[in-house]
N, C-alpha and C positions, 0 to 999 in steps of 0.2 A: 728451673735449676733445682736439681737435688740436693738433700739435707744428706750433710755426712755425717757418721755416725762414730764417734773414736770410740774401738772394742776397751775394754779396762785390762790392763795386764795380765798376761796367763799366770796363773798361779800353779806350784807345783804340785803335780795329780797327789803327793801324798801330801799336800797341807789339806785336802778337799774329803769331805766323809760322802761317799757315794751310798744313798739308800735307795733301794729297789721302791718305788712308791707302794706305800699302804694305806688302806682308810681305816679308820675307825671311827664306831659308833659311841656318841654321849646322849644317852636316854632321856634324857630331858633339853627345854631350851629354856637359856637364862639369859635376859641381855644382861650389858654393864650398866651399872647402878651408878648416879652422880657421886661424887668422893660428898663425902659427909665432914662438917666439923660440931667438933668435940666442943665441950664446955673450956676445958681447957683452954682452947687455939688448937689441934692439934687436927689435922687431917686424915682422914682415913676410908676406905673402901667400906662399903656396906658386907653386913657378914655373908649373904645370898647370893651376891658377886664372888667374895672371895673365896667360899666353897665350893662355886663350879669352876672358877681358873683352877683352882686344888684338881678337881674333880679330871679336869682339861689336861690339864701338866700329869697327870696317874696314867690317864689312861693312852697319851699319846706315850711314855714311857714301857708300860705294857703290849705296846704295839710292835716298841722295838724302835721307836727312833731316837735316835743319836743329835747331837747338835749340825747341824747343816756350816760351813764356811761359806759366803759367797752369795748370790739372790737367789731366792726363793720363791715360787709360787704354792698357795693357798687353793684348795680347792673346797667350798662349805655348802652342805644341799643341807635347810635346814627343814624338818617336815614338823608341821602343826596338827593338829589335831581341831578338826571346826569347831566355833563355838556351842555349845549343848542347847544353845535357844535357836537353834535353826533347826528347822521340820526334817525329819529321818531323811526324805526324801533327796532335799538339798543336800545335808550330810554327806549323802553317798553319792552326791555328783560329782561333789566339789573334787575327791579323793583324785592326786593327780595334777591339779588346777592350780595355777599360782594365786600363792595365801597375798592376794595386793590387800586385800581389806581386813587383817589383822592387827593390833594394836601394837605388837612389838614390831620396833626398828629392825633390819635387817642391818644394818651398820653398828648399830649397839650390841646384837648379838657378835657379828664381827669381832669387836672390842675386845671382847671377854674373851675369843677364842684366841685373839694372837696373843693377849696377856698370859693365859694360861700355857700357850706354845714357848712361850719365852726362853729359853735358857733349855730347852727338851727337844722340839723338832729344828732349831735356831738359833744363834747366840742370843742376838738380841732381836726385836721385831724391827725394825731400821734395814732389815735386811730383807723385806718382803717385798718385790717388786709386780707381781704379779698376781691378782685376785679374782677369784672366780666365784662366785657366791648365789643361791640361789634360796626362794622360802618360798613351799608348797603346802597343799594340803596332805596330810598322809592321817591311816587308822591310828598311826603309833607316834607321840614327838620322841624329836630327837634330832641330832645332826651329826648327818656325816661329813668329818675331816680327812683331806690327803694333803699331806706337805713334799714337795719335791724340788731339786734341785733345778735351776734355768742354769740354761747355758748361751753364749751369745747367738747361734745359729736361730735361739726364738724371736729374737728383738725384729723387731714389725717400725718401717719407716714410712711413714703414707707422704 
């Protein structure tokens, strides 16, 4: 017996911002940092965190995108750089290879990136329904993001 799937109401073509998909590069990788409290009581991001969502939200604006209405898919190839205590050799194998035995979260990275997407490639991040994510080794860090629109024709029912 198949799972029926109810589509969500058509919205009309002009409440929806159709962007042509683009990526861009953030030269460095930062995961999200735990929320910190203050002597006071008071809660707050670490500053390391809140300068690359800054950093995230700049430069997906310089990319040219707009807020998205409606679900969204994520697309993030995050590339590392190997650690400098592994032999030249290894180094230059690795280049390519998925970074499994790195120290940062590929999901904390995440974090930080749909924070900083927030209000820029999407209203709010509630609205990401799709995520593609990957962490390699590369000569250069950094990560590359593309945000684009889903439309129902994606949705996959097994």
């Amino acid at each position: 017996m198949g799972v029926r799937v109810q589509s969500r109401p058509r919205q009309a073509e002009a409440c929806r911002v159709v962007i042509v998909s683009r990526a861009f590069w953030v030269p460095h990788v930062v995961a999200k940092g735990r929320p910190r409290l203050a002597r006071d009581g008071r809660v707050y991001t670490p500053k390391r965190t809140h300068k690359f969502e800054q950093e995230v939200c700049w430069l997906a604006r310089e990319a040219g995108y707009r807020a998205i209405s409606g679900p969204v898919h994520i697309m993030i190839r995050v590339v590392l750089t190997p650690p400098t205590g592994w032999r030249k050799a290894d180094r230059e194998v690795s280049v390519g290879c998925w970074a499994d035995d790195s120290r940062i979260d590929l999901d904390n990275i995440l974090k930080g990136v749909c924070d900083g997407l927030n209000g820029v490639a999407y209203i709010d991040d509630h609205q990401v329904c799709s995520i593609t994510a990957t962490k390699i080794w590369g000569d250069t860090a950094g990560i590359w993001i593309q945000v684009r629109p889903l439309d129902d024709s994606e949705m996959e029912v097994t």
